[in-house]
C-alpha positions in Angstrom: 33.8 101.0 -17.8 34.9 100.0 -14.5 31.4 98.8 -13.0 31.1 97.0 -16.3 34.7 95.3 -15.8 33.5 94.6 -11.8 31.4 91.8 -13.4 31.8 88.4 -12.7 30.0 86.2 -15.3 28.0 83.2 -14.3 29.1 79.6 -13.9 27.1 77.0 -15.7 27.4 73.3 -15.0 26.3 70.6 -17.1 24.8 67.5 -15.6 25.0 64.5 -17.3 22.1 61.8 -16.4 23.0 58.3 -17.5 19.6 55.9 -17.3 19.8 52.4 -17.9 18.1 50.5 -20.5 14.8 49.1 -18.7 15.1 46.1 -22.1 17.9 44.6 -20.1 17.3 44.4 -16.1 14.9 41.8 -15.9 17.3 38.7 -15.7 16.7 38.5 -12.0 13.0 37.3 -12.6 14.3 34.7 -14.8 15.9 33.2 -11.8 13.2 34.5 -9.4 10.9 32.3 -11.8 12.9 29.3 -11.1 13.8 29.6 -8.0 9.4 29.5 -7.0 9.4 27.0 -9.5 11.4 24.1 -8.0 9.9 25.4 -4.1 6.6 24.8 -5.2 7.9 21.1 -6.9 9.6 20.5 -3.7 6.8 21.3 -1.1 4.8 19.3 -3.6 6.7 16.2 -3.1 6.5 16.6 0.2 2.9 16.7 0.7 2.9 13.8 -1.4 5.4 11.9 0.6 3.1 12.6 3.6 0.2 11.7 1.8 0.7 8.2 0.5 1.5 4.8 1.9 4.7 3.2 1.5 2.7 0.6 -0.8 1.6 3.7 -3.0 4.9 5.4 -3.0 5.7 2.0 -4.2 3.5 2.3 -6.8 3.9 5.5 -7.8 7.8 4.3 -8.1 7.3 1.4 -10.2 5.2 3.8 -12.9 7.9 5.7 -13.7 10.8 3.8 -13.5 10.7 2.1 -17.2 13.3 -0.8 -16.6 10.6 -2.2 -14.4 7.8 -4.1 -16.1 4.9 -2.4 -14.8 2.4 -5.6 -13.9 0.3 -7.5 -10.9 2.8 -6.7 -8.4 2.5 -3.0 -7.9 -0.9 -3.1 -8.1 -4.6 -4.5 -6.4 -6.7 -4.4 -8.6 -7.7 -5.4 -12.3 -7.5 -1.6 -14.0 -4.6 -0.4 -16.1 -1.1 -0.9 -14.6 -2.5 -3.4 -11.9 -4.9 -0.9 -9.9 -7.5 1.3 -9.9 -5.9 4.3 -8.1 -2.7 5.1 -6.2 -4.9 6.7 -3.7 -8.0 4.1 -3.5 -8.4 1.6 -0.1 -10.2 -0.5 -2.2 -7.3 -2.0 -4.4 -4.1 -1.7 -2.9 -0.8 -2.3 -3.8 0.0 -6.5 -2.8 3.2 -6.1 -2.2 5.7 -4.8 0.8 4.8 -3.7 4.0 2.7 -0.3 3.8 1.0 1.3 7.0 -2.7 1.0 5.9 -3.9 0.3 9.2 -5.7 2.8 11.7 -3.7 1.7 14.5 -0.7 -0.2 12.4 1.3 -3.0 14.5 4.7 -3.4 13.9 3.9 -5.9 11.0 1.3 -3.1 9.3 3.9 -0.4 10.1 5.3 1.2 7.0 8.9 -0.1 6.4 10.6 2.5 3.7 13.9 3.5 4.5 12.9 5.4 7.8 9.5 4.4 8.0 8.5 5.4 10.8 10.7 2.8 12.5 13.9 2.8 14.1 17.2 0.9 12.5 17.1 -2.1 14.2 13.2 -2.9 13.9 14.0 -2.0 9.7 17.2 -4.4 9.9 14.6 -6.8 11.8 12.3 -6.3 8.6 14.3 -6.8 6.2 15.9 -9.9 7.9 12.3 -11.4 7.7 11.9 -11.0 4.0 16.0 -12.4 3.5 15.4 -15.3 5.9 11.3 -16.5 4.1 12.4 -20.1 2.8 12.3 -20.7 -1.1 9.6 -22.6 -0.7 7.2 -19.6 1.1 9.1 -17.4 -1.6 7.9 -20.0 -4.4 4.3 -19.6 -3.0 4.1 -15.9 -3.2 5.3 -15.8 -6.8 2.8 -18.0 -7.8 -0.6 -16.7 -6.2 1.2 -13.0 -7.4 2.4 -13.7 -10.8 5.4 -12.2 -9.4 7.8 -14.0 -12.0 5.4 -12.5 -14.9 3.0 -15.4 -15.0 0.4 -16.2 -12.9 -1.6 -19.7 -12.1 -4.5 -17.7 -11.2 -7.4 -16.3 -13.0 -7.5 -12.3 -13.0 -10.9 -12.5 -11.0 -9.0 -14.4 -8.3 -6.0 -12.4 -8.2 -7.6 -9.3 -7.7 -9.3 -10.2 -4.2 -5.6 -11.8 -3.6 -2.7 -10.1 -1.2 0.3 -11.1 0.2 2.9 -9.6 3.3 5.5 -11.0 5.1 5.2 -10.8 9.0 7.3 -12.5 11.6 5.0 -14.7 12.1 5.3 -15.8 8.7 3.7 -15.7 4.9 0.1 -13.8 5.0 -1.8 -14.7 2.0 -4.9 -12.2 2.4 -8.2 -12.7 0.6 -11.1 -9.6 0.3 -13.9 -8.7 -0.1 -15.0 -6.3 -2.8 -17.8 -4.4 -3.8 -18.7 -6.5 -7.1 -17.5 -9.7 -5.2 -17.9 -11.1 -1.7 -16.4 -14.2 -0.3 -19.6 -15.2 1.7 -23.8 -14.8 1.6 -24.6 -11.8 3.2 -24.1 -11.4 6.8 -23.7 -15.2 7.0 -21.0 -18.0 7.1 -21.8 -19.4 3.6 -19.2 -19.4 1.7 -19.8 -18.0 -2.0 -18.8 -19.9 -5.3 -15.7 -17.1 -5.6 -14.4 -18.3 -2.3 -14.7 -22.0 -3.1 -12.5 -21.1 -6.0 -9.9 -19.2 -3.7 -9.7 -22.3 -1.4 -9.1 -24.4 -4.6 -6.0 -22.2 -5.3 -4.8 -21.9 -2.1 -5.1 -25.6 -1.5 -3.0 -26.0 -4.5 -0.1 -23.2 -3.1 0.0 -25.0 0.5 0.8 -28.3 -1.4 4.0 -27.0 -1.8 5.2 -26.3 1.5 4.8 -28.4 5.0 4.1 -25.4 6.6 1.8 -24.9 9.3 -1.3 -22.9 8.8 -3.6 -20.3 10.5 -6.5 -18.9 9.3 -8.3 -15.8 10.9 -11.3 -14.0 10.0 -12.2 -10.2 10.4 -15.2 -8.1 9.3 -16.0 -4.7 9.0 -17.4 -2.2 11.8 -20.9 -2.1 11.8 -22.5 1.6 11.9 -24.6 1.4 14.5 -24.0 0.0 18.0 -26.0 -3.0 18.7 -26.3 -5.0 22.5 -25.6 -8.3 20.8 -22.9 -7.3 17.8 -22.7 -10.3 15.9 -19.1 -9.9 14.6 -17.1 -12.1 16.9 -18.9 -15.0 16.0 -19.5 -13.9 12.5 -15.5 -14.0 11.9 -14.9 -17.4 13.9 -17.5 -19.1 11.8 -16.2 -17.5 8.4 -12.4 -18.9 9.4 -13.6 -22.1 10.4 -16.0 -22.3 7.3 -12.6 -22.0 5.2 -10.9 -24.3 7.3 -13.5 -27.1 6.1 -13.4 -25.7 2.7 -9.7 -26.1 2.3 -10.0 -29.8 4.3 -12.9 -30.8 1.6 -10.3 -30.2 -1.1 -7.4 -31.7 -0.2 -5.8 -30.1 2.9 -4.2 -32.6 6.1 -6.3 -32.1 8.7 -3.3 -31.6 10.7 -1.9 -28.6 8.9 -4.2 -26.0 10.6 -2.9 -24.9 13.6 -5.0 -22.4 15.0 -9.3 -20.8 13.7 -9.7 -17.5 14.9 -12.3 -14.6 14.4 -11.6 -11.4 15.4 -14.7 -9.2 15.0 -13.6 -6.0 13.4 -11.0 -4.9 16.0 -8.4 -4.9 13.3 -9.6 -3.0 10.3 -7.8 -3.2 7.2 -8.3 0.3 5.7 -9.0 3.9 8.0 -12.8 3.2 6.8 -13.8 1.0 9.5 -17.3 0.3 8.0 -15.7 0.0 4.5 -16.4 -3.5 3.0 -12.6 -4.1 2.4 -12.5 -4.8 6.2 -14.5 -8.2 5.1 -11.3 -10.4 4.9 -10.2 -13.9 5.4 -5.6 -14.3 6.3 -4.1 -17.7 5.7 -0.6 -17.5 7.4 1.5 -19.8 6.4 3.9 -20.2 9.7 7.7 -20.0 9.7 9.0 -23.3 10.4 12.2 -21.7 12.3 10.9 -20.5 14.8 
């Protein structure tokens, strides 16, 4: 009896494991979802940012913003919405300031809110564009339908674009690859830019500017001894000179002819036909 009493009887403890429900911790990938969802929207729009012009942004800005009629102005060419493609060299947008150039100048430099530019060259800009006289203003609308309307024919328009320098009102006219402005390699004008010169005639009777009219071409593949170019863009100029003079235009209003090869390419392609291009500036008077 006393060995049985010596006995100590064992101590069992009870463990209680609580597990959570597995249905209800997976509100964190909800948010993880998200939170990868609106990264991959914002490095998105950043690569698009970097991608595009400042004319294309301006594009792309005037497609979805629906208390802006969506017409001529945002666009270059004679597709839906005013242009072939946001991204295309071919058509692009006629309006603003966009850096489309190789080796932009000040002019060609894009002119957004940064733009590659400091404050006081955007202010100087933007002081252009305020200071263009009504009358320059007037002419813009007109050859750009601007105002809703235009006085020229769609197949016009489209080889049609305008920018707004210091040196004044630049009404450019293009080449395309349906639709050249001159024979061949030649100075012959086509019927297409007889039809330009018409229209232009008729915009510079509205003003007393001064005008200037250079020609430029594009880069030709291969390097030859004798590159025909430079003489190629003074003859084009001076063969739209006389074409503007035969219908209608005081000799005296021409200020300066000038070709200048293909030294200042209008798209990154310098070979691209684009390059072919005639600008009438129309000269500030203030200055």
């Amino acid at each position: 009896m006393a060995e049985a009493d010596d006995r100590v009887a064992p101590v069992i403890k009870k463990k209680k494991i609580v597990q959570a429900d597995g249905h209800h911790g997976g509100a964190w990938k909800v948010a993880y979802a998200d939170f990868v969802t609106a990264m991959m929207a914002f490095f998105l729009l950043m690569w698009l940012l970097n991608a595009t012009t400042e004319k294309q942004r301006k594009g792309i800005a005037d497609y979805f913003t629906p208390t802006i009629a969506v017409n001529r102005v945002s666009g270059g060419g004679d597709g839906d919405f005013g242009g072939d493609s946001i991204f295309t060299e071919e058509t692009l947008a006629r309006n603003g300031a966009g850096a489309r150039n190789r080796h932009p100048t000040q002019s060609h430099a894009s002119a957004g809110p940064s733009g590659g530019m400091d404050s006081s060259q955007a202010s100087s800009d933007n002081r252009d564009v305020a200071d263009l006289s009504e009358e320059l203003q007037k002419v813009e609308e007109i050859l750009l339908g601007r105002s809703g309307e235009s006085e020229v024919a769609d197949e016009l328009l489209r080889h049609i674009q305008t920018r707004v320098t210091d040196e004044g009102l630049i009404v450019e006219i293009f080449d395309l690859e349906d639709a050249r402005l001159f024979e061949g390699e030649t100075a012959e004008p086509t019927q297409l830019l007889s039809d330009l010169a018409t229209v232009l005639v008729g915009a510079a009777d509205l003003v007393v500017n001064d005008l200037a009219i250079e020609g430029h071409t594009h880069a030709r593949p291969i390097v030859v001894a004798n590159a025909p170019v430079w003489d190629i863009t003074a003859d084009r100029a001076n063969a739209m000179r006389a074409l503007m003079k035969e219908r209608g235009l005081g000799r005296t209003r021409v200020d300066r002819v000038t070709g200048h090869a293909d030294r200042r390419p209008a798209v990154r392609n310098p070979v691209s036909i684009r390059n072919n291009r005639l600008e009438l500036i129309f000269l500030r008077s203030d200055v």
